[in-house]
N, C-alpha and C positions, 0 to 999 in steps of 0.2 A: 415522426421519423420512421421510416420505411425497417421491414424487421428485416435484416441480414436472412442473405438467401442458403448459406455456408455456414456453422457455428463448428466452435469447442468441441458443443455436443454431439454432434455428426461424427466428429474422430472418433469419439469413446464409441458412442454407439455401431460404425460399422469396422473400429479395428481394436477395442477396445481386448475384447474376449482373448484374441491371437496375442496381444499384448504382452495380458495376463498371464499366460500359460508359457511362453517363450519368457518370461521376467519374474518367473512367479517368486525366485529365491534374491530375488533382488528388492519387492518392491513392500513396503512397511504397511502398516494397518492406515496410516493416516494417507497413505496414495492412496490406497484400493477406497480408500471410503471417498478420498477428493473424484475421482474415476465414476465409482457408482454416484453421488448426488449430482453431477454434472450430467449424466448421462440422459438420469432423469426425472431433471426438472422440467419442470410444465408440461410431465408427461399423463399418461393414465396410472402410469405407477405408484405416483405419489398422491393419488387420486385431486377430489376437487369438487365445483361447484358448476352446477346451470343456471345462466342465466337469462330470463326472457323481460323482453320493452314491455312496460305495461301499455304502453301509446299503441305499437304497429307489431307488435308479438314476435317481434326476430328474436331469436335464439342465440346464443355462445357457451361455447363451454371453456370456461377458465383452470387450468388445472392448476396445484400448487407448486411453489417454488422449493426448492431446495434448501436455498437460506446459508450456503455454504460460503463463508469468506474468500474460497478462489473461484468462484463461476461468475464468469462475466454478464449474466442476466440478473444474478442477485445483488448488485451493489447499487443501485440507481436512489433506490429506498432509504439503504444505510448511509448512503454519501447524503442524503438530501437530510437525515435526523441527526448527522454528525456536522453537519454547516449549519442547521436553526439552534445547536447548543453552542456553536463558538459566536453566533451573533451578541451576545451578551458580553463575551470577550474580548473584543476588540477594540483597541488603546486608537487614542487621538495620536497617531504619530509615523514616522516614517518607518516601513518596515522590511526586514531583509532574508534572502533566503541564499543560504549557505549547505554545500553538500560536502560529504566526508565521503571518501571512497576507501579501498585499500586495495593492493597490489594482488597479482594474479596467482601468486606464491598462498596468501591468505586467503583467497575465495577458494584454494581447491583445499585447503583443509576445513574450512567452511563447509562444504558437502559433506564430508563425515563428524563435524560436529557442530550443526547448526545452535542448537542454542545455546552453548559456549560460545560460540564464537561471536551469533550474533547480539549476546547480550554484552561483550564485551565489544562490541563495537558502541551498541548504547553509550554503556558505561565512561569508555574513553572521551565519546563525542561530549555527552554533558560534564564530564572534568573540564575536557578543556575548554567549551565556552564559558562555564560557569568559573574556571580558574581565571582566567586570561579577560572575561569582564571585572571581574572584581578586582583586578591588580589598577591601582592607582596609574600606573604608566600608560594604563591603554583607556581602559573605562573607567574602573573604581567604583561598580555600580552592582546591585541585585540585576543578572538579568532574570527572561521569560524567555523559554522556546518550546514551540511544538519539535518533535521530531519524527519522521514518517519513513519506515524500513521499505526500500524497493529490494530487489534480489535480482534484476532482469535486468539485460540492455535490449535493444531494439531485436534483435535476431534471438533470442531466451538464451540464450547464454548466460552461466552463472556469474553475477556482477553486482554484489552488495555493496551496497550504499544510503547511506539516511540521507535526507531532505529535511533542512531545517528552516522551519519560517520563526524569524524572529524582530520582537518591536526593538526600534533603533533609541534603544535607552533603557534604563532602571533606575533602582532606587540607590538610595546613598545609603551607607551604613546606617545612620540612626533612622532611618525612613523617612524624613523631613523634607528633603527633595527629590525632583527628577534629573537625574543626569541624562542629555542628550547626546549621542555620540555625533559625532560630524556630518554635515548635511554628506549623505551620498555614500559613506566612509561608517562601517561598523565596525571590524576587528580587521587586523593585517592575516592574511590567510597564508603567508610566510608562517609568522609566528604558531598562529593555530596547528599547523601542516607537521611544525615542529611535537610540539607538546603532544598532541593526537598519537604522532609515529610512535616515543620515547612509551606514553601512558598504555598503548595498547599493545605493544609487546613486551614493556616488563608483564603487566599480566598473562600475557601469553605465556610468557616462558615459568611463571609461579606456574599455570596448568598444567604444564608439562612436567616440570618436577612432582608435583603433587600427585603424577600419573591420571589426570581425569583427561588427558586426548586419547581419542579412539585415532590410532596411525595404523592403516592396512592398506594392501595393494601396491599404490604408486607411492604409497606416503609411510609403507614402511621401515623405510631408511632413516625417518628422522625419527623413532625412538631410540637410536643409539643418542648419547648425550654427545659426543664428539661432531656428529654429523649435526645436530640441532645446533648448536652454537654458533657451527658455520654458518647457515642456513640464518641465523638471530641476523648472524653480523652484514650479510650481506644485505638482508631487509631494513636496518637499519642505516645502509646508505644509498637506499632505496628513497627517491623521492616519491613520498605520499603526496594524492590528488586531494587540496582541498580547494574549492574553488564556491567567489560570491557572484550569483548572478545578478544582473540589473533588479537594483533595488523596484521596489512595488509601486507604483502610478499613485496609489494612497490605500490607505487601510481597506478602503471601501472594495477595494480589486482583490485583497487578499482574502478573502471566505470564499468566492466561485475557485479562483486559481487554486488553493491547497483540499478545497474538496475534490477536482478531478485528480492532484494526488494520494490523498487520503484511502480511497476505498479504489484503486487501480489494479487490475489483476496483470497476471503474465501479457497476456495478448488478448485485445479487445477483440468481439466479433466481429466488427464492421471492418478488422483490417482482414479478415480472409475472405479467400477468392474463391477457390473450391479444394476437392480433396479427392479428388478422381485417382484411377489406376493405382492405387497405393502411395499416391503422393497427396500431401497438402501446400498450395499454395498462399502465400500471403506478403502484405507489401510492409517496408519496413523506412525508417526514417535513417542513411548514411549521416550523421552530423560533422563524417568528414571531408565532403563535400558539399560548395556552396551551389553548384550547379547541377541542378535534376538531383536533387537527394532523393527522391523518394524511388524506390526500388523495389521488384518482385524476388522473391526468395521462393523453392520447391526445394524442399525437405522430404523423405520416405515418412511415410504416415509413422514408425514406429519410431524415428528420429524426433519427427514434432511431440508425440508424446511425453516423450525420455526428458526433452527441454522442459516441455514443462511443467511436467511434475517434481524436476528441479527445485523449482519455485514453492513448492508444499513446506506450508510451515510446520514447525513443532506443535502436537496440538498443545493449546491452549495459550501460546506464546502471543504476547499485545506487540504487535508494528508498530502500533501511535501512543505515543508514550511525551508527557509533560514535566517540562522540571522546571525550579527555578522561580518567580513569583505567578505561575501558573500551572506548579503542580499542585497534587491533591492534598495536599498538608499544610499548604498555605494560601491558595488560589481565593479562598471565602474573604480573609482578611486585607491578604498583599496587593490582591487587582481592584476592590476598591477603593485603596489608598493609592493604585497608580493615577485612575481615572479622575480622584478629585486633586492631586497635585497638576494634573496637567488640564486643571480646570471645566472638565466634563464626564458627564455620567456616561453610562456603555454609548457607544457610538451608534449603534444599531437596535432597535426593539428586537426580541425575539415572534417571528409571525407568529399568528393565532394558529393554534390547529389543533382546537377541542374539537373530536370528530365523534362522531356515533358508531366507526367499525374502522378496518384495515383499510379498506379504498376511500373510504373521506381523507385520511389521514395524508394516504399517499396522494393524491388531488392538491390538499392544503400545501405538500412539502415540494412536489413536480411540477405542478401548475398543471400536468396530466390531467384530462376529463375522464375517469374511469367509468362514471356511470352515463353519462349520455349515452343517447343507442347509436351506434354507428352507422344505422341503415337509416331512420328516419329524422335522427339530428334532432328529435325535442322531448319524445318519450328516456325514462330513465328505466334502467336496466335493475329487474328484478331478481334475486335470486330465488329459483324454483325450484331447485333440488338440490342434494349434496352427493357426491360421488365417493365413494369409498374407493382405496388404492387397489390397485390390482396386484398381481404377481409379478414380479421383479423386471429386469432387464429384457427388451427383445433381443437373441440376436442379433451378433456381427453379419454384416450382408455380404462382407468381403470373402 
């Protein structure tokens, strides 16, 4: 695949500095640090390594990556060690993938308290599937789901929502059998839609009493209680988005498709176009239109930024998170006993990928040839030196 001629990186780097300085009182420890590793990765900064063909003697210099959970050049790696650990996971059965969104009222208090709010979106979503499977009237069953936090819509707009890929059944109370839910048919997302709304604003409203929301600016109006109330009541006759998409072709389709969710940043490089005269251009998906959806968008380079640094999580806050007969407190016991009720062992081997360093590994996981030479196509690429980091950032060019 051909390397994008426009990245991420290009914005920090020639508008990054002007940014900084015009935002400096606005922008947290954990933007400035998302800003600097993006900036520069695979640069001389982060120093790196030479490599030369023992075959035909060409030359590369490979510099180091960042390693950052939002740069779009560093997930390829993680995406590819985070799909050979769920190969071992994967249930003989039909599987379904459910999103929870919430309304626009909630994602802009969500910008001032991201990880309240978005653990409490967790929180709610695995209540209610995990309520509402276990009720006799719908399943009556243990389930299993991943769940996978996005924060973006197509244009960076702030727009939380998990991604839930989940197998079409569980276990029965005593563990003895597999309950199936209906071919095609998991939960009723009416019902879900309900429970979701009711569970994740009563706990909203305990935070608010409890005084742990930060309310400033646009949103200092609702720490009067009188004015929160309102604000409760009308959310509450707000209909919440939860919606199931076309169940999964078979399990076998489901590890590629929830790895390109899994480790997804704001905006991939391959969708920008350039970032000329102070603007950056990029093309976006309208999903509300079925004719010519695909669209160019030119944003001021300081607007593209703002979006998506949006997106910067709290540090040390997990996106992909397990609950259920595959979270981590019973996942060793409960998915063995699914695989042999439903009469077979993991679906999938986990690939080999005992390597001797970093580039075998990513080889074994990408199917990437990192060590062939690229000039003479038979010699492999040696490493001949190592490069120590340089001194920090070049230079805004803008």
């Amino acid at each position: 695949m051909a390397r994008p001629t426009f990245e991420v990186a290009d914005v920090f780097r020639r508008y990054g500095n002007r940014y900084r300085q015009q935002h400096a009182d606005r922008l947290s420890c954990a933007q400035r640090r998302v800003m600097r590793a993006i900036a520069t990765c695979r640069t001389a900064a982060l120093g790196g390594h030479v490599e030369q063909c023992d075959a035909c003697g060409h030359q590369r210099i490979a510099y180091n990556s960042c390693r950052n959970r939002h740069c779009p050049k560093c997930q390829s790696l993680a995406r590819a060690r985070w799909v050979e650990a769920r190969h071992t996971e994967l249930l003989n059965c039909e599987y379904f993938h459910v999103v929870f969104t919430v309304p626009e009222a909630i994602a802009a208090l969500a910008l001032q308290n991201k990880r309240l709010v978005y653990t409490l979106l967790f929180r709610a979503t695995a209540d209610t599937l995990q309520t509402i499977g276990a009720d006799p009237r719908h399943l009556g069953a243990l389930i299993g789901f991943v769940a996978v936090l996005h924060t973006w819509g197509q244009t960076l707009r702030h727009h939380p929502h998990l991604h839930c890929v989940i197998p079409g059944g569980g276990l029965s109370v005593d563990r003895t059998r597999w309950i199936a839910c209906r071919p095609g048919f998991f939960l009723s997302v009416r019902v879900l839609s309900r429970r979701f709304r009711r569970v994740f604003l009563d706990a909203l409203d305990a935070a608010h009493t409890a005084g742990k929301l930060r309310l400033s600016g646009s949103l200092a109006a609702l720490a009067d209680r009188v004015t929160w109330t309102r604000t409760l009541a009308d959310l509450r006759r707000t209909e919440w988005v939860v919606y199931a998409k076309r169940p999964f072709a078979g399990p076998r389709q489901v590890i590629d498709y929830v790895g390109r969710y899994t480790h997804r940043v704001a905006i991939s490089n391959d969708r920008l176009l350039d970032g000329d005269d102070g603007h950056v251009r990029f093309v976006y998906t309208d999903y509300r239109r079925e004719a010519a959806p695909r669209k160019v968008m030119t944003l001021a380079a300081d607007e593209f930024i703002r979006r998506f640094l949006l997106h910067v999580l709290p540090t040390g806050f997990h996106r992909i998170r397990y609950y259920g007969f595959l979270g981590a407190r019973q996942r060793r016991t409960t998915l063995p006993r699914c695989q042999q009720l439903l009469g077979s062992g993991p679906l999938l081997s986990a690939p080999c990928t005992t390597a001797s360093d970093d580039r075998d590994r990513r080889e074994a996981l990408t199917g990437i040839a990192f060590r062939t030479c690229p000039a003479c196509r038979h010699g492999q690429m040696i490493v001949a030196a190592w490069l120590g980091p340089t001194r920090s950032l070049q230079p805004d060019t803008s």
